[in-house]
C-alpha positions in Angstrom: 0.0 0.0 0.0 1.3 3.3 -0.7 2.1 5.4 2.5 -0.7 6.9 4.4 -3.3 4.4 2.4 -4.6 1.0 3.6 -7.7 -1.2 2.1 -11.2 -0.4 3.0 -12.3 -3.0 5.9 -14.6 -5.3 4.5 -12.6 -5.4 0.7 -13.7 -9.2 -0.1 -17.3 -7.9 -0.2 -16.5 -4.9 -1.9 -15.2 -6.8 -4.5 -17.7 -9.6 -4.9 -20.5 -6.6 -5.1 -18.7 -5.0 -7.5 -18.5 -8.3 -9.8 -21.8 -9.4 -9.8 -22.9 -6.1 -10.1 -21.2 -6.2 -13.8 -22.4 -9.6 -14.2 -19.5 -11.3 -13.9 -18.7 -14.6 -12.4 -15.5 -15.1 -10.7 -13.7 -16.8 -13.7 -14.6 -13.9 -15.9 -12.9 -11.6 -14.1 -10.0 -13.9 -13.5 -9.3 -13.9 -17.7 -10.2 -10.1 -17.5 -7.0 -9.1 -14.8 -4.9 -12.4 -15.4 -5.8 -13.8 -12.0 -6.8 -17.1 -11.0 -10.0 -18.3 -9.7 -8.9 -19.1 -6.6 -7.3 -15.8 -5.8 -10.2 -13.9 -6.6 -12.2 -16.7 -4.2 -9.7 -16.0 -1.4 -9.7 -12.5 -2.1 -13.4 -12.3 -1.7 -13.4 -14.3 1.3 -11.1 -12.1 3.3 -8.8 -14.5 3.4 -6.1 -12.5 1.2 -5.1 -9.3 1.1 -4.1 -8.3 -1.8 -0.6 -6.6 -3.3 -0.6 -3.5 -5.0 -0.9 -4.4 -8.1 -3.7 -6.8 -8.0 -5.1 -3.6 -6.1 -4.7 -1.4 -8.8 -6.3 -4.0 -11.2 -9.4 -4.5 -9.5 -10.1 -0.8 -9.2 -9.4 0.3 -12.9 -11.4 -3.0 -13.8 -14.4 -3.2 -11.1 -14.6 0.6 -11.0 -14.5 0.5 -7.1 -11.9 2.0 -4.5 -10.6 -0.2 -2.2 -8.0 1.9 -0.4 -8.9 4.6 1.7 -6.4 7.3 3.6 -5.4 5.6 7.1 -7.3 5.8 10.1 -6.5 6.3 13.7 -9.5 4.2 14.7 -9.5 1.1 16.4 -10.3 -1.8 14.4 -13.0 -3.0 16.5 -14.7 0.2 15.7 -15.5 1.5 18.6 -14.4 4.7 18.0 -11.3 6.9 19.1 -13.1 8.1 22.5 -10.4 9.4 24.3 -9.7 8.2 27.7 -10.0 9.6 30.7 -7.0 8.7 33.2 -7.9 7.3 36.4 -5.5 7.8 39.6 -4.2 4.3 39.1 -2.8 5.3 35.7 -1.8 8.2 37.4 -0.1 5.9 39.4 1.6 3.5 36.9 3.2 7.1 35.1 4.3 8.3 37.9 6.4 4.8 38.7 7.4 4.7 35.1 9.4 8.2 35.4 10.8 7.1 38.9 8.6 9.3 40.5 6.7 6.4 43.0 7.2 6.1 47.1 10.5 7.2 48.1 11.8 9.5 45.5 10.7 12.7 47.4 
């Protein structure tokens, strides 16, 4: 992936959408971008991720994005809520930096 890009989550279905959407089965498209059927099958079932190139291929061909710009979000997608400290992290800092019983 090119830096600051990764694939859209849920690629496999973005893919297989896109396909039968042109009416394509799986071995069509595999003569179209010089793939094999079972890449496109693994591809489709998540169970792949794809290089660059194939990438590339798929998007020109499908007419679909499947990169997006990176996010910061966690992949469970619960969102990036920030936290709020508590005074036992407080606590674990302050022991980090040395700064725990005794040092005064």
């Amino acid at each position: 992936m090119p830096e600051g890009r990764e694939l859209v989550q849920d690629y496999g279905q973005v893919i297989r959408k896109a396909r039968e959407a042109l009416q394509l089965s799986q071995e069509d498209l595999g003569r179209k971008i010089a793939e094999k059927t079972s890449v496109l099958q693994k591809l489709e079932g998540g169970r792949l991720v794809p290089p660059e190139a194939l990438v590339q291929k798929l998007e020109r061909t499908l007419k679909i994005k499947l990169e997006q710009a990176e996010t910061d979000m966690p992949v469970d997608g619960k969102g990036a809520q920030p936290k709020e400290l508590t005074l036992g992290d407080i606590a674990v800092m302050r022991k980090k930096r040395g700064e725990g019983e005794g040092s005064e």
